[in-house]
KENU-776569 format. One record per residue (C-alpha): residue in three letters; x, y, z. Coordinates in steps of 0.05 Angstrom, whole numbers, padded with zeros to 5 digits, always signed. Each point is the difference from the previous one (the first is absolute). Layout:
N
alaXYZ
...
This chain:
420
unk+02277+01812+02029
unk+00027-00042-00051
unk+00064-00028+00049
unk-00059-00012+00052
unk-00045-00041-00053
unk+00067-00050-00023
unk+00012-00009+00072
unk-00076-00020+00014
unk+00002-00053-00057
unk+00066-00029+00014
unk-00023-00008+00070
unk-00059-00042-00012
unk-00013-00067+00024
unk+00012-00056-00057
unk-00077-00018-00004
unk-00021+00071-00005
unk+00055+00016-00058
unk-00033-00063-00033
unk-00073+00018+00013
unk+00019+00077-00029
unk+00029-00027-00067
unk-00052-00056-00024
unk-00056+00067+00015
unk+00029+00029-00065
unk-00032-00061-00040
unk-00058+00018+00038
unk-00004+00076-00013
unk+00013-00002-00069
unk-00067-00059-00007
unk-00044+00055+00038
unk+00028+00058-00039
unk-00020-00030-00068
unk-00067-00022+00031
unk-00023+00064+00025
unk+00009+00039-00055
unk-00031-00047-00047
unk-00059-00025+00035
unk-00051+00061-00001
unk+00024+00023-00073
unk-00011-00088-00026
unk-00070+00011+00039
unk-00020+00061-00046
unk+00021-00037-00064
unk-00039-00058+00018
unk-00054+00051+00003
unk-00017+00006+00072
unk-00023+00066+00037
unk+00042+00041+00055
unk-00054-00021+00042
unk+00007-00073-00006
unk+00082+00010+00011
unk-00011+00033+00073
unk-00053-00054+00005
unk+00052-00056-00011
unk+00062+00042+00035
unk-00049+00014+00066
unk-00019-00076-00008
unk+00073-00020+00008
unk+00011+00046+00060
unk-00056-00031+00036
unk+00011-00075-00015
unk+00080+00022+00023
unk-00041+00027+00066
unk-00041-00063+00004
unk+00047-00046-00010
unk+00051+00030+00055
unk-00017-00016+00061
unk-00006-00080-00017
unk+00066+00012-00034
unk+00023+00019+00057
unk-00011-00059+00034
unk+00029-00043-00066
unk+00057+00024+00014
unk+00018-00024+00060
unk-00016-00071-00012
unk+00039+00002-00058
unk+00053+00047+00006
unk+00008+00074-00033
unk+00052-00027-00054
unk-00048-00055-00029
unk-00053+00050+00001
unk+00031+00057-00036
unk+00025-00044-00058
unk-00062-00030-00003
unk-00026+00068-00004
unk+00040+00022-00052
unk-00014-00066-00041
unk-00073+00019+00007
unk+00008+00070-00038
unk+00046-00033-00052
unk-00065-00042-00016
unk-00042+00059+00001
unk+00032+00037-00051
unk-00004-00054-00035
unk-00076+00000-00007
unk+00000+00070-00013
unk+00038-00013-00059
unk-00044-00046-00034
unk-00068+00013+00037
unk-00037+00051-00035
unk-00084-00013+00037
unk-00002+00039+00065
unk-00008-00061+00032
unk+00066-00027-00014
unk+00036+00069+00005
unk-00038-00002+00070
unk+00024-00068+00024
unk+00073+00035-00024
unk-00015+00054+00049
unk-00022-00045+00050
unk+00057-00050-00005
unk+00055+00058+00000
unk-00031+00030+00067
unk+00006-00072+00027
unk+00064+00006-00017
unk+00026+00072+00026
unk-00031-00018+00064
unk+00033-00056+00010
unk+00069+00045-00022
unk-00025+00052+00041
unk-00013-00033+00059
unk+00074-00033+00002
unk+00048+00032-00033
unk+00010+00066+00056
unk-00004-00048+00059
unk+00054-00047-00034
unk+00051+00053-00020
unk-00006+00025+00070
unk+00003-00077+00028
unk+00076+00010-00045
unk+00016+00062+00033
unk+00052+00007+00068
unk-00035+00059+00035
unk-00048+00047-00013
unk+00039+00054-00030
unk+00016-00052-00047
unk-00077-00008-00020
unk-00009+00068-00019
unk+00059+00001-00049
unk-00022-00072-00028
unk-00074+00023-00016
unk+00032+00071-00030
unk+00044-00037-00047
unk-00055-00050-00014
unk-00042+00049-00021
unk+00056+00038-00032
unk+00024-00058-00049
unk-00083-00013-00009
unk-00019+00064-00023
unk+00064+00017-00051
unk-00011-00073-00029
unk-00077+00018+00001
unk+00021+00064-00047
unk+00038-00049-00043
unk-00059-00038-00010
unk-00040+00059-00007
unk+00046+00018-00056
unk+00005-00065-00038
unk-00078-00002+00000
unk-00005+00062-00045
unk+00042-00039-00053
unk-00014-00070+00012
unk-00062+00004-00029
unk+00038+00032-00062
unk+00049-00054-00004
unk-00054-00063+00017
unk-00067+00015-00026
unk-00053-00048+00026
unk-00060-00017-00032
unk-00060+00008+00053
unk+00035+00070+00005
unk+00064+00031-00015
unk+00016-00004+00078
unk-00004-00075+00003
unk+00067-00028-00003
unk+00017+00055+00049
unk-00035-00044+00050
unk+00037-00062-00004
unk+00071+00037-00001
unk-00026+00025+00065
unk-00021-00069+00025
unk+00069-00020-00011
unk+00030+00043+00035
unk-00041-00009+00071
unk+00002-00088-00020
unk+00082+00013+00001
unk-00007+00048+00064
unk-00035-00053+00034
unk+00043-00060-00014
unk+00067+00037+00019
unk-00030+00024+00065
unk-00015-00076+00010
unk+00063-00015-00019
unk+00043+00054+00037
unk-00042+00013+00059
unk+00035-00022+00067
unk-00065-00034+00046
unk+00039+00035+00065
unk-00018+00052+00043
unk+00064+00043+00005
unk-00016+00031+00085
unk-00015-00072+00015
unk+00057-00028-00031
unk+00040+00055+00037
unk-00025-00006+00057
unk+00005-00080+00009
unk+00070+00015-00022
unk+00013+00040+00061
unk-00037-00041+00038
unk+00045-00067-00012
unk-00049-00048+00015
unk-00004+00022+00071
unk-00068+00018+00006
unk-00017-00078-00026
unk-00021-00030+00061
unk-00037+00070+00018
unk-00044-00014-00065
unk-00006-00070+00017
unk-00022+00007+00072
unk-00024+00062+00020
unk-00043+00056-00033
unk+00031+00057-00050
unk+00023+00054+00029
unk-00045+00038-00042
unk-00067-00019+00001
unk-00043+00007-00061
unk-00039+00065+00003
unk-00069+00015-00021
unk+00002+00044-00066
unk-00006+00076+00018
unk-00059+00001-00043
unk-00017+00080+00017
unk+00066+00019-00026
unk-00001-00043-00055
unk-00076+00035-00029
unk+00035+00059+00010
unk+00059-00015-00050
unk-00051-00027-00052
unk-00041+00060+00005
unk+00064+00033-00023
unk+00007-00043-00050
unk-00082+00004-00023
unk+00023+00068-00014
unk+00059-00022-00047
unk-00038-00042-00032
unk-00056+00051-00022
unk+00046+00045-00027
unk+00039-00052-00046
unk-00068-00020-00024
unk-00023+00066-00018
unk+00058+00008-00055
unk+00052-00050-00014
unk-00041-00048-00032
unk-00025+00057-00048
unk+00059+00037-00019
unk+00016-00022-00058
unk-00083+00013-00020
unk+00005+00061+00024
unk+00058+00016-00042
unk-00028-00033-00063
unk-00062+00044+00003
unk+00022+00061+00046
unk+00053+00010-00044
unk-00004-00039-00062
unk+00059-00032+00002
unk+00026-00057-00036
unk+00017-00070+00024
unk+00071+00005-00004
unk+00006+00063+00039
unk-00042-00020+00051
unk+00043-00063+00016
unk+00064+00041-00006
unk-00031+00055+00052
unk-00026-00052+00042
unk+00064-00036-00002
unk+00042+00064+00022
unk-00054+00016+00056
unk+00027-00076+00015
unk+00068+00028+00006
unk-00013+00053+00044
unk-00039-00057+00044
unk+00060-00039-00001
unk+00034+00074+00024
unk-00051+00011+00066
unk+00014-00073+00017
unk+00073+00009+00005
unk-00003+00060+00025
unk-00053-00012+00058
unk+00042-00035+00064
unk+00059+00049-00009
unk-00049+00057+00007
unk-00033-00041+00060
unk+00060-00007+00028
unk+00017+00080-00002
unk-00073+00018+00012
unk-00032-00047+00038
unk-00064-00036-00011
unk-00050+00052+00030
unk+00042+00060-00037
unk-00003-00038-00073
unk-00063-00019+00011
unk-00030+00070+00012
unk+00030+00022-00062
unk-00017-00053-00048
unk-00072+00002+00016
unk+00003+00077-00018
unk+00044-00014-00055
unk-00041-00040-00034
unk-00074+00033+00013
unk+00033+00069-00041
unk+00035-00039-00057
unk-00072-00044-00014
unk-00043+00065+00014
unk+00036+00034-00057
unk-00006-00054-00043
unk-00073+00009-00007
unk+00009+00073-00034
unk+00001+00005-00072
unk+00076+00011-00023
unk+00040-00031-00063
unk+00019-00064-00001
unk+00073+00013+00014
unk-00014+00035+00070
unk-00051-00063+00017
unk+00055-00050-00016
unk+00050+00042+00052
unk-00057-00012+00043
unk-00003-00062-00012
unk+00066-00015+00014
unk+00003+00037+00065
unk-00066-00037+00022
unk+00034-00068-00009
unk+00058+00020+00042
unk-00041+00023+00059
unk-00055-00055-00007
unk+00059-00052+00005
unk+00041+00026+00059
unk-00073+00006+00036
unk-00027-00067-00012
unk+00063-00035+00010
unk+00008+00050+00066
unk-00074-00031+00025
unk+00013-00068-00015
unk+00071-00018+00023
unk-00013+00039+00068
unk-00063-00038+00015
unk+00026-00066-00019
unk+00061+00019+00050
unk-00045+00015+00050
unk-00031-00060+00005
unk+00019-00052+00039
unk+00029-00064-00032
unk-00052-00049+00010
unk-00053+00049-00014
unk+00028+00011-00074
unk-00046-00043-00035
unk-00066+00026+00028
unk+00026+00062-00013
unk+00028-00010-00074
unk-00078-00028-00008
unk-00033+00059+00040
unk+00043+00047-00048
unk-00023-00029-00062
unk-00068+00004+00019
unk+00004+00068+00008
unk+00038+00024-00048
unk-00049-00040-00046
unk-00062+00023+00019
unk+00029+00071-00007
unk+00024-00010-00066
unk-00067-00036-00021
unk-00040+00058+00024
unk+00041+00058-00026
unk+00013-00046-00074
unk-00075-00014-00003
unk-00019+00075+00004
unk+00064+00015-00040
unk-00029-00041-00059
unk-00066+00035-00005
unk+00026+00065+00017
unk+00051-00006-00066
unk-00065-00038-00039
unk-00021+00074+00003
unk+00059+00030-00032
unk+00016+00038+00068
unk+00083-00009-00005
unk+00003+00053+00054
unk-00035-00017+00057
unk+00040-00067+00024
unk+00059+00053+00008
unk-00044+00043+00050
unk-00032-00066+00037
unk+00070-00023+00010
unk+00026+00063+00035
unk-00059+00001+00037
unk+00012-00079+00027
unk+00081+00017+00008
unk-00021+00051+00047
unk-00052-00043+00043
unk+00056-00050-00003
unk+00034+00059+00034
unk-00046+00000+00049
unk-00003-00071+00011
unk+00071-00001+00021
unk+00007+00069+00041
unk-00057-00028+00045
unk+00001-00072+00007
unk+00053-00032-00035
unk+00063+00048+00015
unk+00009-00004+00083
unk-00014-00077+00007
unk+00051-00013-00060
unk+00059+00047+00029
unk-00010-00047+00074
unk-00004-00060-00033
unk+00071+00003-00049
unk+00027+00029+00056
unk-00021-00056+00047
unk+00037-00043-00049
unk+00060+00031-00020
C-alpha cells in the first residue's frame, strides 16, 4: 500500500502538491483550537449547556451563511475566498483569546463560522479545479485530508502543553489561542502566495486544443451548452451528507468532555489521546482510495457504515478507560475513511459548473445536522448522560445506512460511471 501511496503523491499536479502542504499550517491551527475551546469555556465559568449552545450556533450560522457563499465565490474566485476565509478564523481566535463576556466570545464564534464557510465553500472545489482527471480528485481530497488530520493531532498534542509552557491570564488556555491564530494567518498568506489561479482540465484541454477552436468560441455557440443544475440528484447527495453531519455533531465536539468527566482524565492525556486518535485519522485517510480502488465505492461503503455503527455502539458500555481509548482509536479510523468516502464521491459526481451550489448545498446540510445533533448533544451531557451520544450515534450511522442503500447508492454508481 505504501509503494501505491508514494506513487499517488509524486503524481500530483503542482497546485495540488502546493495546496496539500500549506493544509499542515492549517491543521495544526484547528488542532490546538479544538481541544482548547470547550475546556477555556469551563474555566471562564460557563455551563455544558451554553458550549453546545455556542458550537450548534456556529453550525447554523456555517448553514446560513452557505448558500450566499456560494454565490461569493464565483464573483470573486475560490482562491480569494478561501484565504480570506482563513484570515477570518485567524481573527477569531484572536477574540477568543482576549474576550472573556459571552458576547465577545459569541461574535468569536460568529466571525470563525464566517470564516470556515468561506474555507469550506472553496477549498474542495479549488483542489479539484488543480486536479487532471477525476481519479486524480479522489487521491487529492484523501491526502488533503490525510496531511489535515495528522497535523490536526499535532495540534491536538501541543494544546495539552501549550497551556503549560504559556500560561495566559483570562485562563491558562489563552495564549494557546493566538499560537493557533498564527498558524491559520501563515496558512492563509502562503496559499495566497503559492496558489496557481489556473484550472488544470482547462489548461489541458486548450493545450490540446491549439487555439483551434478560437474562431468556434468567437462565432458560434459552445459545443456544450450550459445545463440546468440536476437539482433532484443534488438534494439527494446533501441528504447524505445531513446524515454526516448529525453524527459528527453528536460527538466530536464533546470528546474531549466526555473524557474529562466520563473518565476523569487529565488535560494532558486527553490531548495526547486525542492527538493519536489524530494519527489513526491521518491512517484512514491514506488508506481510503487504495481500498476504493480494490473494493470499489459501493463495496467500501457498505462496510464502513457497519463498521462504524458496532465500534460507536460499544462505546456507550461501561468498560476501563484503556478499552474506550482502543475504541476510540478504531472510531477515528472508520469515521475518517467514511466521511472522506461521502464527500470526495459526491463532489466527483457533480458536474463542474454545478460545484459551487453544491459545495453551498453541502454546507448547509451538513450544518444544520451538526447544529441539531450538537444542540441536543449539549443538554444531553448538561445531564451527566456520557453514554447516550454513543447509542444516538449508532442509531444515526445506521439511518445514514439507509439513506444511501435507498436513495443515494443507485443514482451515484450511474452518475461516476457516466463520467468516468
Amino acid at each position: 500500500m505504501w509503494t501505491y501511496i508514494i506513487h499517488l503523491v509524486r503524481d500530483l499536479s503542482p497546485g495540488v502538491k502546493r495546496f496539500i502542504a500549506t493544509e499542515s499550517l492549517f491543521g495544526i491551527g484547528a488542532g490546538i483550537f479544538s481541544l482548547i475551546l470547550n475546556l477555556h469555556l469551563l474555566d471562564l465559568g460557563y455551563s455544558k449547556a451554553f458550549i453546545g449552545q455556542l458550537t450548534s450556533l456556529g453550525a447554523l450560522t456555517v448553514g446560513l451563511t452557505s448558500l450566499p457563499a456560494g454565490l461569493i465565490v464565483k464573483r470573486v474566485g475560490r482562491k480569494p475566498m478561501l484565504v480570506t476565509g482563513m484570515l477570518l478564523a485567524f481573527a477569531s481566535l484572536i477574540l477568543f483569546g482576549i474576550g472573556t463576556t459571552a458576547a465577545s466570545l459569541t461574535a468569536a464564534q460568529l466571525i470563525w463560522s464566517l470564516g470556515i464557510a468561506a474555507v469550506v465553500n472553496s477549498e474542495i472545489q479549488l483542489i479539484f479545479q488543480y486536479c487532471r482527471s477525476k481519479k486524480e480528485e479522489t487521491s487529492a481530497y484523501s491526502l488533503l485530508f490525510a496531511v489535515f488530520t495528522f497535523f490536526t493531532g499535532v495540534g491536538t498534542w501541543l494544546a495539552g502543553y501549550l497551556p503549560d509552557w504559556m500560561p495566559g491570564h483570562t485562563t491558562m488556555y489563552q495564549y494557546a489561542f493566538f499560537v493557533a491564530g498564527g498558524c491559520l494567518a501563515l496558512s492563509g498568506l502562503l496559499r495566497g502566495v503559492l496558489l496557481p489561479s489556473v484550472h488544470m482540465r482547462e489548461e489541458l484541454a486548450a493545450a490540446e486544443d491549439d487555439g483551434t477552436n478560437a474562431p468556434a468560441e468567437a462565432g458560434s455557440p459552445p459545443e456544450k451548452s450550459k445545463k440546468r443544475p440536476a437539482i433532484g440528484f443534488l438534494l439527494l447527495l446533501s441528504l447524505l451528507i445531513f446524515s454526516s453531519g448529525f453524527t459528527f455533531g453528536l460527538l466530536s465536539p464533546f470528546l474531549n468532555v466526555i473524557l474529562k468527566f466520563r473518565f476523569g482524565m487529565a488535560d494532558g492525556s486527553i490531548s495526547g489521546l486525542l492527538a493519536l486518535s489524530g494519527f489513526f485519522f491521518f491512517i484512514g485517510s491514506i488508506a481510503m482510495p487504495y481500498i476504493v480502488e480494490r473494493w470499489g465505492s459501493r463495496r467500501t461503503f457498505v462496510v464502513l457504515f457497519l463498521y462504524n455503527a458496532l465500534v460507536v455502539a460499544l462505546m456507550a458500555v461501561a468498560m476501563p478507560v484503556a478499552a474506550f481509548a482502543v475504541l476510540l482509536l478504531l472510531r477515528g479510523t472508520g469515521f475518517t475513511m467514511l466521511n472522506n468516502l461521502t464527500d470526495s464521491e459526491c463532489m466527483s459526481a457533480v458536474n463542474e459548473e454545478d460545484r459551487n451550489l453544491f459545495a453551498g448545498m453541502r454546507t448547509v446540510s451538513r450544518s444544520i445536522g451538526n447544529t441539531v445533533a450538537s444542540y441536543w448533544a449539549g443538554y444531553i451531557l448538561a445531564g451527566n448522560h456520557y453514554s447516550l451520544p454513543f447509542v444516538l450515534t449508532a442509531a444515526a450511522v445506521i439511518a445514514g445506512y439507509a439513506v444511501y442503500a435507498w436513495f443515494v447508492q443507485g443514482k451515484l454508481d450511474r452518475r461516476l460511471q457516466s463520467q468516468s
